[in-house]
N, C-alpha and C positions, 0 to 999 in steps of 0.2 A: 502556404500556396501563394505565389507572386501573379497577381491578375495582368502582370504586363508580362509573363512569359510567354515566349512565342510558342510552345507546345498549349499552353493552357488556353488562348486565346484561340489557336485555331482549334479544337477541341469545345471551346465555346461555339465557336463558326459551322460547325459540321454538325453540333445539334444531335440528335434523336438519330441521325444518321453514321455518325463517328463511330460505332461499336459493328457495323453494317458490313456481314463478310464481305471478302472482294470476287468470293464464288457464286455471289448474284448478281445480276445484273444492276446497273445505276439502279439508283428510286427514284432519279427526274434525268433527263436528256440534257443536261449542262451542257451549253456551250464555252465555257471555260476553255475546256481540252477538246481536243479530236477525238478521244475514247468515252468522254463524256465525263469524266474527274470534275467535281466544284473547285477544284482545286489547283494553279500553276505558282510555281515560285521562280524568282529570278534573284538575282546578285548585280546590283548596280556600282559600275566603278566610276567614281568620283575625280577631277581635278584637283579639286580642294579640300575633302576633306574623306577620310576613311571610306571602305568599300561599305553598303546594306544590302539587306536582307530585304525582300519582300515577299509577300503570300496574297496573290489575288483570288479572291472564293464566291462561292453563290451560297448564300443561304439557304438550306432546302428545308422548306415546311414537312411536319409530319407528314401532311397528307399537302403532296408540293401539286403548285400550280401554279401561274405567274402571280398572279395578285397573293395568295398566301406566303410565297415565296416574298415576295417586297414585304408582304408584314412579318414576318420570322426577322428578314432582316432588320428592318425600324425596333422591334424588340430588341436585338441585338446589340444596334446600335444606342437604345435607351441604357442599357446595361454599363457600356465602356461612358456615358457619358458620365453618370453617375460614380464610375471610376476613377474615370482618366480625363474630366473636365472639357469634354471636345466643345468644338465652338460648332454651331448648330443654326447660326440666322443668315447663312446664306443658302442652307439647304431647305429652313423651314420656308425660305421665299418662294422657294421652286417647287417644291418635293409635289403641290395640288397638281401643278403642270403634268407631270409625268405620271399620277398616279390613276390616270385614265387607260392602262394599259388594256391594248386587243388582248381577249384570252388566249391565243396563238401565238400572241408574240414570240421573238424568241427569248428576251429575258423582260425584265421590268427594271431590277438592281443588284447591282455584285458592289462587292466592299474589298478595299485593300489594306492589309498593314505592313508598315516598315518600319523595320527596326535598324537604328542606327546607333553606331558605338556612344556609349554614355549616356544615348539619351531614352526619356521616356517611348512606347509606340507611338507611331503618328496612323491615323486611318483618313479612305479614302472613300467616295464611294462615286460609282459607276452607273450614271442614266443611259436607257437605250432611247436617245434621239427618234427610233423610229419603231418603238412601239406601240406606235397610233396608225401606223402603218407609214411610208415611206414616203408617201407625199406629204403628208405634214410635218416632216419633221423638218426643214428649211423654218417654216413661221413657230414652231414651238418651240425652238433654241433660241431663234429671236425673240422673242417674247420675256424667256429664261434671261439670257444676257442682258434687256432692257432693264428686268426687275434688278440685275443686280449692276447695272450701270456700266456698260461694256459693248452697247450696242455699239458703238463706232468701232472700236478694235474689231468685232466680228464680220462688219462690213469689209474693212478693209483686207480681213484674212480670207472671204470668199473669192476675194477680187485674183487673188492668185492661187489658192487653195483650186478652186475649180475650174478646170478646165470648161471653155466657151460652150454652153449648152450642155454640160453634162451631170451638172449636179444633181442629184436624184435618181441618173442614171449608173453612170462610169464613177463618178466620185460621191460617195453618199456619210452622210452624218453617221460616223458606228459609236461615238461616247461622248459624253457631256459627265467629266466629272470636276470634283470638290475636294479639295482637301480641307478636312474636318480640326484643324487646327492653329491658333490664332499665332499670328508672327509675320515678320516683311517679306519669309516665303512660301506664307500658306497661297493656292495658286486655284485658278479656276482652271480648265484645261476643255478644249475639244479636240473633236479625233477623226479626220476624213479619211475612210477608205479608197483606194486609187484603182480602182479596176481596169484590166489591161493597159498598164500604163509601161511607162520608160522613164531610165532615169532621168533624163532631162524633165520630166514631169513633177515629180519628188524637188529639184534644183526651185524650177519655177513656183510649187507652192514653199519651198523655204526661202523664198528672197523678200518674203513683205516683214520678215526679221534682219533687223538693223546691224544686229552682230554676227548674221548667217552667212558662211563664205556658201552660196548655190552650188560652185564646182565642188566643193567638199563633200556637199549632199550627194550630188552624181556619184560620183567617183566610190561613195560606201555602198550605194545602191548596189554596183557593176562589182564590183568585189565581193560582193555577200552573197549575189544571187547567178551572177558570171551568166546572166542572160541581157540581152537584148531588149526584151518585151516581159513584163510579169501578166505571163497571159494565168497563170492558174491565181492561187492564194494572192491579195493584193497587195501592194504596198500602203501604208499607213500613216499619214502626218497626223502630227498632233501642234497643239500650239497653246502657251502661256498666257493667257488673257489678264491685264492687271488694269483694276479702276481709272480711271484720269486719263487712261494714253491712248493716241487714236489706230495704235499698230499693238499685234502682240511683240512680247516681249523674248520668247522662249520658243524653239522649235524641235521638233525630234521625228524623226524617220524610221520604222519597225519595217526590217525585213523577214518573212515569212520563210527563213531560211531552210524550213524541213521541206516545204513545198518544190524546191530547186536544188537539193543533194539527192546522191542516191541511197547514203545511211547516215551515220552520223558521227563517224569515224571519219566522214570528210567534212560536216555539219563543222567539228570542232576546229580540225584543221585548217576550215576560212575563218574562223572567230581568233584562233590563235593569229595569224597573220593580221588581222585587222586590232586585236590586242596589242601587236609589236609596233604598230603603227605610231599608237597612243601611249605607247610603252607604258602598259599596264600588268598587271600581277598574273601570269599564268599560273604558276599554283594554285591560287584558290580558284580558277575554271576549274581544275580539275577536283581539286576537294567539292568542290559542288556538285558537279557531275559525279563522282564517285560516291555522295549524299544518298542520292534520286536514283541511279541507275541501277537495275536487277539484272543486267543482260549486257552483253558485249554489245559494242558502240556499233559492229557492223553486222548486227543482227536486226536491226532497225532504222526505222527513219521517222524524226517525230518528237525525240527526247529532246533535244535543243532546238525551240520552237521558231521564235523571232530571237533576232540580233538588233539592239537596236543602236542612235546614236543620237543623243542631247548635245544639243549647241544653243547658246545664250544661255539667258538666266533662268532659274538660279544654278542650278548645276549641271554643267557641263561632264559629257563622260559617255561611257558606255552602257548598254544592258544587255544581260544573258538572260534569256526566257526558257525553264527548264519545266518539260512537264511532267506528270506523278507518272502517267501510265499508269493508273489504275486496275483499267477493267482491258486494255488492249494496247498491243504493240502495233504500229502497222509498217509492214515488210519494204524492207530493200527495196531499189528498182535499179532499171537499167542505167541510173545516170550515173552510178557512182563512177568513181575513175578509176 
C-alpha cells in the first residue's frame, strides 16, 4: 500500500466517514461543496511545468463538530507528517491563534493535497480567518502574519485588496493558508472574498502584484462570469505572501462560475474559451469532467464550481474546480443560453 497514493490518502482524509452510504444524509454540513461533500477536486494547468491534481477536504470527526473536526484533522496531519516529512513551524506558530474557534463557526480547518507529476504529495491547510466571528478576523490574520514576519506585505495587500470602508463588510477575510512543505515555493497565501463586486474590483485588488497585468484580471473576470456585477457567489482574490518583501508576490482571481451559468454544459464552454486563450490542454478538462460527472452536463449547474486564474509566482496558469456532487445536484436555470 503506497501512503502517498491519492486514493489512500483521501481514504485516510474521509476517516470513519469514507465507507458512509451516499443514501444518508452528510454526517456534518461541509462547506466544502454546495451539497455539502468534504470534498472538491480540481486540475491545475501550469505554464511551466505539467498539469496537477488536487483534492480539497474537511476532516469529519466521528462525532463532528468544529473543534473535533480541527482535531481529526491535526491527527491527520500528525500521520502524513510522520510519513511524508511536512514542515510544520509555520503552522505550529499560528495553529493557538485560530484554535479559539466559535462553536458555530462555519469551519475551523480543511487540508489540501496536490499531486504533481514525479513528485511526492504536497499538503495544505486552510484557516477560517473568521472563526472568531467576523470582526476579528482583520487583527487575527495580522497577528498570524506578524508571527511569521509578513506584516508589511499584508498591509500593503489590504491597501488594494479592500475596497474603501468595506473590509469586514463587502470584502471579508475567507482563508489564511500554508503550505506544509519546505522549498523556495512553499507559500503562505490569504484569500478575500469580493461581495458585490465588478471586475474592475478584482483588477484593483491585483495591481499591488508587481508582475499582475489589472486589465488581464478584468477581462477573465467578464468572460467567466459574462456579468456586470457579481451580485450573487463572490468573486475571490487570493495573494502570495513571501518573508522579506513589502508586497505580495503571487495573485489569483476564483470565479464562482456555477453561480453565473445556467448548467454546465455552458459552465464548460466558458472554461474551454478561456483555456484557448492560454492555449491550454482541453482534453484533459474533459477527462476530468468525465472522472467526477454521473449526469449530463445540462442536467445541472454546480459540477464545474470556480474557474480560476494564477498570475505571478510561483506558477502561473489556470484552475478547474470540480465538485463530487455527493449528496445533490442542483438544477438548471434560466440563464442558460
Amino acid at each position: 500500500m503506497d501512503p502517498g497514493d491519492p486514493a489512500e490518502l483521501l481514504k485516510d482524509l474521509l476517516g470513519p466517514h469514507g465507507d458512509r452510504p451516499l443514501s444518508k444524509s452528510p454526517a456534518w454540513p461541509s462547506e466544502v461543496a454546495d451539497d455539502n461533500s468534504p470534498v472538491e477536486f480540481s486540475v491545475a494547468w501550469n505554464q511551466t511545468e505539467p498539469p496537477s491534481l488536487r483534492i480539497l477536504a474537511e476532516v469529519i470527526d466521528a462525532a463532528p463538530g468544529v473543534h473535533a473536526n480541527m482535531a481529526s484533522t491535526y491527527d491527520f496531519l500528525d500521520r502524513q507528517t510522520a510519513r511524508h516529512g511536512l514542515r510544520t513551524d509555520r503552522l505550529d506558530a499560528v495553529r493557538d491563534l485560530f484554535g479559539a474557534a466559535c462553536p458555530d463557526a462555519a469551519f475551523a480547518l480543511w487540508c489540501s493535497l496536490v499531486f504533481r507529476s514525479g513528485r511526492r504529495p504536497e499538503f495544505k491547510v486552510y484557516f477560517n480567518p473568521e472563526a472568531q466571528g467576523v470582526h476579528r478576523s482583520p487583527g487575527l490574520v495580522a497577528e498570524a502574519l506578524t508571527r511569521l514576519g509578513l506584516a508589511a506585505s499584508y498591509r500593503a495587500m489590504l491597501d488594494h485588496a479592500a475596497r474603501p470602508g468595506e473590509l469586514g463588510r463587502l470584502d471579508r477575510l475567507s482563508f489564511f493558508a500554508l503550505d506544509l512543505h519546505d522549498g523556495p515555493q512553499s507559500r503562505v497565501k490569504l484569500y478575500v472574498s469580493h461581495h458585490d463586486a465588478q471586475p474592475r474590483d478584482a483588477a484593483r485588488a491585483a495591481a499591488v502584484v508587481d508582475e499582475v497585468h489589472a486589465a488581464e484580471v478584468a477581462e477573465f473576470c467578464a468572460l467567466a462570469g459574462r456579468v456586470g456585477l457579481f451580485t450573487g457567489r463572490p468573486l475571490v482574490s487570493s495573494y502570495t505572501l513571501t518573508e522579506g518583501l513589502a508586497r505580495p508576490t503571487g495573485y489569483s482571481v476564483y470565479v464562482p462560475i456555477r453561480g453565473y451559468v445556467g448548467d454546465d454544459r455552458e459552465a464548460r464552454e466558458r472554461v474551454l474559451e478561456l483555456m484557448s486563450r492560454y492555449d491550454l490542454d482541453h482534453d484533459l478538462l474533459d477527462r476530468a469532467i468525465d472522472a467526477v460527472a454521473r449526469r449530463p452536463l445540462e442536467q445541472g449547474a454546480g459540477l464545474i464550481a470556480h474557474v480560476a486564474l494564477r498570475l505571478g509566482r510561483p506558477r502561473p496558469g489556470l484552475t478547474v474546480y470540480l465538485s463530487a456532487e455527493a449528496y445533490g445536484v442542483a438544477s438548471p436555470t434560466h440563464l442558460a443560453a
